[in-house]
C-alpha positions as YAML, in Angstrom:
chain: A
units: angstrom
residues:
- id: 1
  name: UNK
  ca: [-8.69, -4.45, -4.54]
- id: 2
  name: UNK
  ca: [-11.18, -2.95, -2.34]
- id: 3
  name: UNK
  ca: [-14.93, -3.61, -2.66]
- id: 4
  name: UNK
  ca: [-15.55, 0.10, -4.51]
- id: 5
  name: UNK
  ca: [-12.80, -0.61, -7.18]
- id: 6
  name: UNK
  ca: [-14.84, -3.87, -7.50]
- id: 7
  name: UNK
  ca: [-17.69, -2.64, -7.91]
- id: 8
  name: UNK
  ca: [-16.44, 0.07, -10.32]
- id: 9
  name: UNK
  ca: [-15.27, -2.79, -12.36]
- id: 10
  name: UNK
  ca: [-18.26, -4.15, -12.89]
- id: 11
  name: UNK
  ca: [-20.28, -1.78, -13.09]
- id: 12
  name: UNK
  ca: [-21.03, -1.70, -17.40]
- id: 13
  name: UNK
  ca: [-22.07, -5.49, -16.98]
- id: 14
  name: UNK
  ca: [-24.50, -4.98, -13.96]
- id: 15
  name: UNK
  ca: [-27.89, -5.17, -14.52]
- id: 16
  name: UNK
  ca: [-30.61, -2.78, -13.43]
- id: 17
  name: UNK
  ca: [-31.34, -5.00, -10.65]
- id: 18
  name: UNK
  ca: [-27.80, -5.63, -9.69]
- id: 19
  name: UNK
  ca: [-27.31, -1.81, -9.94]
- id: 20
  name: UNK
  ca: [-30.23, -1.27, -7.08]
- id: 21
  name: UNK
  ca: [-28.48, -3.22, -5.08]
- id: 22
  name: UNK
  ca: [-24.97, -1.83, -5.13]
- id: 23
  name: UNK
  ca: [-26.46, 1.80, -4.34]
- id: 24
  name: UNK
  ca: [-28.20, 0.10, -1.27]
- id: 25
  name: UNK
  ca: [-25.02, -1.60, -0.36]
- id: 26
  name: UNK
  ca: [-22.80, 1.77, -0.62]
- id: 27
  name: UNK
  ca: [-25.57, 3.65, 1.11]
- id: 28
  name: UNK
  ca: [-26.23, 1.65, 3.78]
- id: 29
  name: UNK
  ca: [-22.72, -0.55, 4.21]
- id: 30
  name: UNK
  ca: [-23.80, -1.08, 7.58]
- id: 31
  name: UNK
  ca: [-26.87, -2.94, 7.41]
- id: 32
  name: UNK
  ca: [-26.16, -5.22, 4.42]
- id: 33
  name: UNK
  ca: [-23.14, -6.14, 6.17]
- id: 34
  name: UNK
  ca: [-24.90, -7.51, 9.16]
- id: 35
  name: UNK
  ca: [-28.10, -9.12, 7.20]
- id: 36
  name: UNK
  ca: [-28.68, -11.83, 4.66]
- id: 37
  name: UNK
  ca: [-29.08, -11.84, 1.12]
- id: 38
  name: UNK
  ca: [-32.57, -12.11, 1.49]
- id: 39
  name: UNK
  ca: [-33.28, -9.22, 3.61]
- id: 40
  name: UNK
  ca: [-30.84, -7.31, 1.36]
- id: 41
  name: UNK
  ca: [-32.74, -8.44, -2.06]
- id: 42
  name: UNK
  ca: [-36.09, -8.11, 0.32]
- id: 43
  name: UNK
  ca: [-35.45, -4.42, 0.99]
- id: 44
  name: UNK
  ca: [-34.67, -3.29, -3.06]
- id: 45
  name: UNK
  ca: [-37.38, -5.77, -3.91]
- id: 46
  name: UNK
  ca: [-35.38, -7.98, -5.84]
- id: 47
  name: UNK
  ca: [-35.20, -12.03, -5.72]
- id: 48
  name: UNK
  ca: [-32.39, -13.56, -3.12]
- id: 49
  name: UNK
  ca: [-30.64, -15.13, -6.00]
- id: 50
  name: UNK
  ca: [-29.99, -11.69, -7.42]
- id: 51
  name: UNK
  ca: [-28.13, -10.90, -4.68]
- id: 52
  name: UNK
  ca: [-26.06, -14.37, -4.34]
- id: 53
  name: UNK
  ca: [-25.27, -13.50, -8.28]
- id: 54
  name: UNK
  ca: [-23.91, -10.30, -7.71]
- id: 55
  name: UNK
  ca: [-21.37, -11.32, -4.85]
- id: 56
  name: UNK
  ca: [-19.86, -14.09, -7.72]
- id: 57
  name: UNK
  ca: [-19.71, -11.20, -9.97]
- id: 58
  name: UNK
  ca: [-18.17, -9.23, -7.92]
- id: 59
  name: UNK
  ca: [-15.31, -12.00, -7.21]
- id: 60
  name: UNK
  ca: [-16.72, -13.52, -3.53]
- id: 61
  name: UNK
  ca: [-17.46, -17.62, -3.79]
- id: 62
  name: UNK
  ca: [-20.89, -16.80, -1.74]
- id: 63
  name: UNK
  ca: [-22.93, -14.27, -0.59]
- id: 64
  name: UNK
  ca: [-21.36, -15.18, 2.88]
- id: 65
  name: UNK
  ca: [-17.60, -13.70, 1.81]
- id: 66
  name: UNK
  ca: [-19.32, -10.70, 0.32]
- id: 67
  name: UNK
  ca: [-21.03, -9.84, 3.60]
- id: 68
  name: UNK
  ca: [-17.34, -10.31, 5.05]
- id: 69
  name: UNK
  ca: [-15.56, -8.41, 2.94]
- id: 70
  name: UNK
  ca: [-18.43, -5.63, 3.38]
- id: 71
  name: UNK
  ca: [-17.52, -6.23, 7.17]
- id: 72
  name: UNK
  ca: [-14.39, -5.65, 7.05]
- id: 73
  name: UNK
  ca: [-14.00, -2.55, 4.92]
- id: 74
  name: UNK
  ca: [-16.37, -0.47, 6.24]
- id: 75
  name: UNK
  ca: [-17.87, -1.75, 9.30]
- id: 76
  name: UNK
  ca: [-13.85, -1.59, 10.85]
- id: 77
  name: UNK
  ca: [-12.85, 1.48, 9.11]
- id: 78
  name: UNK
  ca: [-16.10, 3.75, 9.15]
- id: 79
  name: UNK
  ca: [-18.49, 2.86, 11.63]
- id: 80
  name: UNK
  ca: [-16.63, 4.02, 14.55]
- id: 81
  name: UNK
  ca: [-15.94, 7.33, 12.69]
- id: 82
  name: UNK
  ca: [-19.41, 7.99, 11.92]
- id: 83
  name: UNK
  ca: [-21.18, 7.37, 15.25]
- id: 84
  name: UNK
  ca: [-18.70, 9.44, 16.76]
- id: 85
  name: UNK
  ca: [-19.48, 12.27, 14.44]
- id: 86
  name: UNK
  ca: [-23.28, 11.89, 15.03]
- id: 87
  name: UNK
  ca: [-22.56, 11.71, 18.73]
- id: 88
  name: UNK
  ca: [-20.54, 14.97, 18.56]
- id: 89
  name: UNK
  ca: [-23.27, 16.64, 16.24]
- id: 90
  name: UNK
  ca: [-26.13, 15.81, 18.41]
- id: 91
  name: UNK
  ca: [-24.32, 17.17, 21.49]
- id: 92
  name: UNK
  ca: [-22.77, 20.68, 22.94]
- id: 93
  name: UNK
  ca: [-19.99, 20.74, 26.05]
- id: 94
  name: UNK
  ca: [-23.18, 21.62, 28.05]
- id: 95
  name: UNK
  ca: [-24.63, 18.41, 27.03]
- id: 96
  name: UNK
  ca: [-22.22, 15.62, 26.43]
- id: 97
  name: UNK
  ca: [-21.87, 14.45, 29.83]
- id: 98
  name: UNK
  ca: [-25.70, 13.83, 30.61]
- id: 99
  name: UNK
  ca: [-26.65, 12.30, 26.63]
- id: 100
  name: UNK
  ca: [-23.44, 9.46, 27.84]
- id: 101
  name: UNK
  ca: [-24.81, 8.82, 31.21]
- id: 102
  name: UNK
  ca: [-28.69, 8.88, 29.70]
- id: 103
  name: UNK
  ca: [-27.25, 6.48, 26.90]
- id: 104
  name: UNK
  ca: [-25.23, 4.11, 29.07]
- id: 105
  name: UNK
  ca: [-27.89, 4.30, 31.96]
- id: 106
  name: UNK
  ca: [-30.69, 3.05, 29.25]
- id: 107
  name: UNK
  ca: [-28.47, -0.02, 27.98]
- id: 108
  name: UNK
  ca: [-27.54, -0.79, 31.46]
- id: 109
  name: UNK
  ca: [-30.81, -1.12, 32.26]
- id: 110
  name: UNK
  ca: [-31.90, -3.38, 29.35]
- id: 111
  name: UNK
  ca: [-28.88, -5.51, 30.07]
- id: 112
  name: UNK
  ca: [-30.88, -8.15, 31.61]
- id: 113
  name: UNK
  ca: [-32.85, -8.74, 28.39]
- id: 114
  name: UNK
  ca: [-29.67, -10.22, 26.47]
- id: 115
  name: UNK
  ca: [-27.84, -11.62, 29.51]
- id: 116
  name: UNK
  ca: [-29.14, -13.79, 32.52]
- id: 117
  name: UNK
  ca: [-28.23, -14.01, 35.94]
- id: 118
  name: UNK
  ca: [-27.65, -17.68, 35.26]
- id: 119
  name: UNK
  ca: [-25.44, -17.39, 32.01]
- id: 120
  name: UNK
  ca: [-23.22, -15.38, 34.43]
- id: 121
  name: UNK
  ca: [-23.08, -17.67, 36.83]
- id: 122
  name: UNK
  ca: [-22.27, -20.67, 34.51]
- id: 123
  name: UNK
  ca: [-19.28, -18.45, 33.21]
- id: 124
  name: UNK
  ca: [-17.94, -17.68, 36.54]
- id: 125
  name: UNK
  ca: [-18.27, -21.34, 37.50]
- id: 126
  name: UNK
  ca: [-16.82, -22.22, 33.98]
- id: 127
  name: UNK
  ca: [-13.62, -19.82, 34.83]
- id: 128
  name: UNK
  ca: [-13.48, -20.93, 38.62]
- id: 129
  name: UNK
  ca: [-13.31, -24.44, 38.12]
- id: 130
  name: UNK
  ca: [-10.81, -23.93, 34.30]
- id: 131
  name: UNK
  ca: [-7.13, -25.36, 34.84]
- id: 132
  name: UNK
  ca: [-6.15, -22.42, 32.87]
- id: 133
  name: UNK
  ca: [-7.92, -19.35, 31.32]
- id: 134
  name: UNK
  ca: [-6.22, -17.60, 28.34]
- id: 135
  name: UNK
  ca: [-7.83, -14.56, 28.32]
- id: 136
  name: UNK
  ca: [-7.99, -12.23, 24.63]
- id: 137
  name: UNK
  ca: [-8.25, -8.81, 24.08]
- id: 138
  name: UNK
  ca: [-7.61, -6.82, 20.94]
- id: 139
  name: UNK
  ca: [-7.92, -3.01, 20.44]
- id: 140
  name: UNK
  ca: [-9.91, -0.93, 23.07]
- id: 141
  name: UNK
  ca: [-10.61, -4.60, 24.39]
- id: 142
  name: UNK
  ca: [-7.26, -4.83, 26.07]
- id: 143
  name: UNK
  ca: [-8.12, -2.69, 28.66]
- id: 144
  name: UNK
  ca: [-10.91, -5.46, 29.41]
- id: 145
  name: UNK
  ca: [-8.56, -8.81, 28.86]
- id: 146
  name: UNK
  ca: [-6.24, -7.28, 31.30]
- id: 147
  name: UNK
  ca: [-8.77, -6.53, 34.27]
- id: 148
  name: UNK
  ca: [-9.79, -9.80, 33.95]
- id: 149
  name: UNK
  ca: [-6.56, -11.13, 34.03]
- id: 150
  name: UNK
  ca: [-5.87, -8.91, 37.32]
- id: 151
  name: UNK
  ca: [-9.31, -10.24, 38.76]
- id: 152
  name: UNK
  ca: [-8.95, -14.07, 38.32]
- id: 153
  name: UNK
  ca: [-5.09, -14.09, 39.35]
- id: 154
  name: UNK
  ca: [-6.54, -12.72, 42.59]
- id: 155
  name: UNK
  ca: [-8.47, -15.56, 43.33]
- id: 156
  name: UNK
  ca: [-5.31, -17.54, 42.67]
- id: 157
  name: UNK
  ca: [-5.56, -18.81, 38.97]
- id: 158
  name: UNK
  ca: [-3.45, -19.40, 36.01]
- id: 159
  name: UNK
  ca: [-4.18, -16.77, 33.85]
- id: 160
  name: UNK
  ca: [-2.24, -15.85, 30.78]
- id: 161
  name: UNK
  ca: [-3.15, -12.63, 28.44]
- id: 162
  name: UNK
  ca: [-2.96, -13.94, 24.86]
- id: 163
  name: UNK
  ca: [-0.75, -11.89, 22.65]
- id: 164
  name: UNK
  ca: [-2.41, -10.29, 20.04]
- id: 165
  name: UNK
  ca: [0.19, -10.78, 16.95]
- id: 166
  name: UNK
  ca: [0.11, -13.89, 15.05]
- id: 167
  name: UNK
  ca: [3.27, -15.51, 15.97]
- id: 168
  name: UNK
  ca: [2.99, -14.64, 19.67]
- id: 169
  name: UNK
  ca: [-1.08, -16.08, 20.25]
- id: 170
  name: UNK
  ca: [0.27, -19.58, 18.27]
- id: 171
  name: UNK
  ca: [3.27, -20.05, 20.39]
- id: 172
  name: UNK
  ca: [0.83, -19.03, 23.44]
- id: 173
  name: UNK
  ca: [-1.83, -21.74, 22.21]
- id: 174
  name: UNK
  ca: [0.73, -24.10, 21.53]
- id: 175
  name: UNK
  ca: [0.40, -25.36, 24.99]
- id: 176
  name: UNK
  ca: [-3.50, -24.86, 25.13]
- id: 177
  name: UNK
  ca: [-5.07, -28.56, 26.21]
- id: 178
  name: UNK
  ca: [-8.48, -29.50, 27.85]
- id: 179
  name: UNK
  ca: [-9.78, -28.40, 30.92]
- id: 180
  name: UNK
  ca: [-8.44, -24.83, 29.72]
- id: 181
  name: UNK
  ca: [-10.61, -21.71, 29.10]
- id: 182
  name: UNK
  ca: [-10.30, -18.86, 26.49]
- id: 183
  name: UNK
  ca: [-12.06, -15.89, 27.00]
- id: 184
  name: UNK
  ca: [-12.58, -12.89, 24.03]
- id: 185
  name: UNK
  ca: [-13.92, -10.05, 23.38]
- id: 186
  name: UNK
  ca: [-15.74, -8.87, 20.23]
- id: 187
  name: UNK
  ca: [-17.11, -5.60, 19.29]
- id: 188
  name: UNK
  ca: [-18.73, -4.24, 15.98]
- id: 189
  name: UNK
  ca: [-16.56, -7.60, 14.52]
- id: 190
  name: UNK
  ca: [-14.15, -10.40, 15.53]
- id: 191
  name: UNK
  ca: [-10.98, -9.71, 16.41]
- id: 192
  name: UNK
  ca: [-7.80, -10.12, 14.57]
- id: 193
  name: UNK
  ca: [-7.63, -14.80, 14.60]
- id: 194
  name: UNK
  ca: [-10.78, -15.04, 15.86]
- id: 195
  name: UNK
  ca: [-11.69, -17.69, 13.67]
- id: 196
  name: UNK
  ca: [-8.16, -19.63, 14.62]
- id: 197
  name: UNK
  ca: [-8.14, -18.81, 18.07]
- id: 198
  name: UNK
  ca: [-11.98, -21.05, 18.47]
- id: 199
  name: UNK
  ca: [-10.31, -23.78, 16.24]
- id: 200
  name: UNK
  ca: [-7.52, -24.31, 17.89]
- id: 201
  name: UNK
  ca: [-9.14, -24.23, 21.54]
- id: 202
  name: UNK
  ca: [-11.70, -26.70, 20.14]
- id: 203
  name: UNK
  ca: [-9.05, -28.93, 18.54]
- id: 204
  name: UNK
  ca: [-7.12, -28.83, 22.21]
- id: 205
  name: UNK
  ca: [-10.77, -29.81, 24.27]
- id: 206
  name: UNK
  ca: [-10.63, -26.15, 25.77]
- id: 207
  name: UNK
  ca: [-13.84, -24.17, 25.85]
- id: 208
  name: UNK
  ca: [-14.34, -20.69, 24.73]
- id: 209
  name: UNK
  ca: [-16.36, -17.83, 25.89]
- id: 210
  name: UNK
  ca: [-16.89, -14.67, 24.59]
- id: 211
  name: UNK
  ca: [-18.26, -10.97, 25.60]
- id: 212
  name: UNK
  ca: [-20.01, -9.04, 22.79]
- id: 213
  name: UNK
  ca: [-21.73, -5.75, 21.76]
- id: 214
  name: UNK
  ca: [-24.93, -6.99, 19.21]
- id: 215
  name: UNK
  ca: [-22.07, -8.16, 16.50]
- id: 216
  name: UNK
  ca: [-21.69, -11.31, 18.64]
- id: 217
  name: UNK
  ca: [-24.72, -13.31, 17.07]
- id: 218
  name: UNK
  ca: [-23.09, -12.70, 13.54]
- id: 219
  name: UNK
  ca: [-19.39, -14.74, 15.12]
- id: 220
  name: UNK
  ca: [-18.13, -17.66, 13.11]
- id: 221
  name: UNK
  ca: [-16.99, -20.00, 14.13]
- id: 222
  name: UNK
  ca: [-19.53, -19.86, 16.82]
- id: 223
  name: UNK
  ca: [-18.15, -20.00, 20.67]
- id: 224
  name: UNK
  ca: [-19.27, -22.32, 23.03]
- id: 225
  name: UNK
  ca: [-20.62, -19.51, 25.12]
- id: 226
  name: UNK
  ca: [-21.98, -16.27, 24.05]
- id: 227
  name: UNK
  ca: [-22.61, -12.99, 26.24]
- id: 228
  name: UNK
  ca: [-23.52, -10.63, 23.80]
- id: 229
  name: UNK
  ca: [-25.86, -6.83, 25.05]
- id: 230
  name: UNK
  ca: [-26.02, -3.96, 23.33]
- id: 231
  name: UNK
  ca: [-23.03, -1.13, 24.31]
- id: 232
  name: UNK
  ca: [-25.22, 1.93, 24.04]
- id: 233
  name: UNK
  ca: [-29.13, 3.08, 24.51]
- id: 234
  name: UNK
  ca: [-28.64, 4.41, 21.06]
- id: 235
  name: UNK
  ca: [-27.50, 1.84, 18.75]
- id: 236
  name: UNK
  ca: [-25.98, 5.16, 16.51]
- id: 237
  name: UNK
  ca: [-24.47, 6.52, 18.61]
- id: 238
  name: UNK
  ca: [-20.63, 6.68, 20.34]
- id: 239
  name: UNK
  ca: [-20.23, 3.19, 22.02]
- id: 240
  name: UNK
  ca: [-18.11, 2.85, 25.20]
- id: 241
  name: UNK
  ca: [-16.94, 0.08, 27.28]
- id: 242
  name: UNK
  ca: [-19.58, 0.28, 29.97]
- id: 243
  name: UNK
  ca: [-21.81, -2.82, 29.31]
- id: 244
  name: UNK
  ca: [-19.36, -5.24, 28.56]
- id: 245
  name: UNK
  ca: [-17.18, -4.04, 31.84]
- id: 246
  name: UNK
  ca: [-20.50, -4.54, 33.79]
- id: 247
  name: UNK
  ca: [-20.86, -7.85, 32.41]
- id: 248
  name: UNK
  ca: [-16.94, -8.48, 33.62]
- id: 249
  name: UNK
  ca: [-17.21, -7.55, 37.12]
- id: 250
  name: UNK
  ca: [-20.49, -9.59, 37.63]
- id: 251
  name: UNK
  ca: [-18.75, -12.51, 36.16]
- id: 252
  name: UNK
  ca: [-15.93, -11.45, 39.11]
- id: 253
  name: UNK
  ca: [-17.87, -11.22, 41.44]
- id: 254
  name: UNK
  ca: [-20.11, -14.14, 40.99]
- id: 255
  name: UNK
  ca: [-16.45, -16.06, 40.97]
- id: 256
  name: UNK
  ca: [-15.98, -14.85, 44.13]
- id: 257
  name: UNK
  ca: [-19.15, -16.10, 45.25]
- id: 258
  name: UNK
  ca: [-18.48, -19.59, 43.87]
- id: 259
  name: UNK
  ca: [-16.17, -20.73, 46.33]
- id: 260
  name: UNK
  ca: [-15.98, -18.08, 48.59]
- id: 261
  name: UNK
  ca: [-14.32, -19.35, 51.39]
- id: 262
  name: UNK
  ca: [-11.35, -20.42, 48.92]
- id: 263
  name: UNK
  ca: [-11.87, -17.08, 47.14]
- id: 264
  name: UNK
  ca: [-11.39, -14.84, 50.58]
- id: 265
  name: UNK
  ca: [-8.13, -17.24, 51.41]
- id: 266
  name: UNK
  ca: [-6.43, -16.02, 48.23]
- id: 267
  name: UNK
  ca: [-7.32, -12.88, 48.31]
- id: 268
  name: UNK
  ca: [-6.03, -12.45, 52.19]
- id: 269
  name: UNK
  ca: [-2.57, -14.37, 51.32]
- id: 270
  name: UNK
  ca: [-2.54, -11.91, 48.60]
- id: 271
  name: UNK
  ca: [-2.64, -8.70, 51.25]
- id: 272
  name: UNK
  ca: [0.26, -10.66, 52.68]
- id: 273
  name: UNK
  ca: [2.43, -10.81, 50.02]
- id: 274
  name: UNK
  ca: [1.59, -7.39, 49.05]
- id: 275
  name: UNK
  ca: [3.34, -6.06, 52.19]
- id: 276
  name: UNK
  ca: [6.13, -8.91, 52.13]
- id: 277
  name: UNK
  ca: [7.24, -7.30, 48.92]
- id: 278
  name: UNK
  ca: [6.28, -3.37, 49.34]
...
């Protein structure tokens, strides 16, 4: 049953306060999703515990699974609809071009505000020095989890794209043990065995590290390390894969810098092998 038919339900037993609520919720699905109950019961001026009620009446054990189930059902399904259609309404073919590069240009150029020089450096060294890095991409992530793949096998690791279908990522983790890195991505929410995938790694001794639009500080279980910038100067508006592919190749290319000598080695034996097998 979806949240609306839920909602429906209940709606003869709500009370006016209750009711105030649920219109905020379906009118702004967004932001209640991504706050508290307080900031929710703060912004309809209602107590906390009003809002903690409703989510039991509405079938959730806390406030917490409410906010999840908001999440999923219209954060996943809607969001990506609706800033495309505001990107398409604020924009002609004349303009489209120069509002993406303005957009991307202005978080690019914040991106040092959420992420460090140093964080990036710790990664790379993290990944450098891993005895394996499972690397996990899922939806327009992919694209991401594979150049990284690409990247590191370069400078002559183990790397292993994770399969993103249940059965597939468990037989992959089966073999998952200390020393071992897994890297995700997350944007707008986790993705599909998020929550497993951290377990499992932290159950094995391997470390995890993820790369995030702004939806990263809301992850649970949390990972052990967190890059997380904003995708787009306009936090509205049609988000692309710029930042967090910025935030990839530094990670590269600090790796590269890491152990440099070993790094150039690899990379020249690869040139050789290239024209062995061409």
């Amino acid at each position: 049953m979806s949240l609306i038919e839920k909602i429906s339900d209940q709606a003869p037993s709500l009370t006016p306060s209750e009711r105030r609520l649920v219109e905020t919720v379906i009118e702004r699905p967004t932001a209640a999703a991504l706050g508290t109950a307080g900031e929710l019961a703060k912004s309809v001026g209602v107590h906390e515990a009003t809002a903690s009620r409703l989510a039991k009446k509405l079938g959730y054990d806390s406030y917490a699974a409410f906010r999840d189930a908001l999440r999923e059902e219209f954060i996943a399904t809607r969001e990506t609809a609706t800033r495309f259609e505001k990107t398409i309404e604020e924009n002609t073919p004349d303009t489209i071009l120069g509002k993406l590069a303005q957009d991307e240009a202005q978080a690019l150029g914040r991106i040092e505000e959420f992420i460090s020089a140093e964080q990036i450096s710790e990664i790379a060294e993290l990944l450098m020095g891993a005895g394996r890095i499972f690397i996990y991409g899922y939806g327009n992530a992919e694209v991401l989890a594979l150049m990284m793949v690409k990247r590191f096998r370069r400078f002559g690791k183990d790397v292993q794209q994770l399969d993103t279908t249940p059965r597939g990522l468990a037989e992959q983790m089966l073999g998952l043990g200390g020393g071992d890195i897994v890297l995700s991505f997350a944007f707008r929410r986790p993705p599909r065995g998020y929550a497993a995938l951290v377990e499992t790694a932290r159950e094995a001794g391997a470390r995890t590290i993820m790369i995030s639009g702004n939806s990263g500080a809301f992850l649970s279980p949390r990972p052990d390390h967190l890059l997380a910038a904003p995708r787009s100067g306009d936090p509205d508006a049609f988000q692309t894969l710029t930042v967090p592919m910025t935030v990839c190749n530094a990670i590269v290319i600090a790796a590269g810098l890491t152990a440099k000598e070993e790094s150039l080695k690899k990379l020249d034996r690869l040139g050789q092998l290239i024209e062995r097998f061409e």
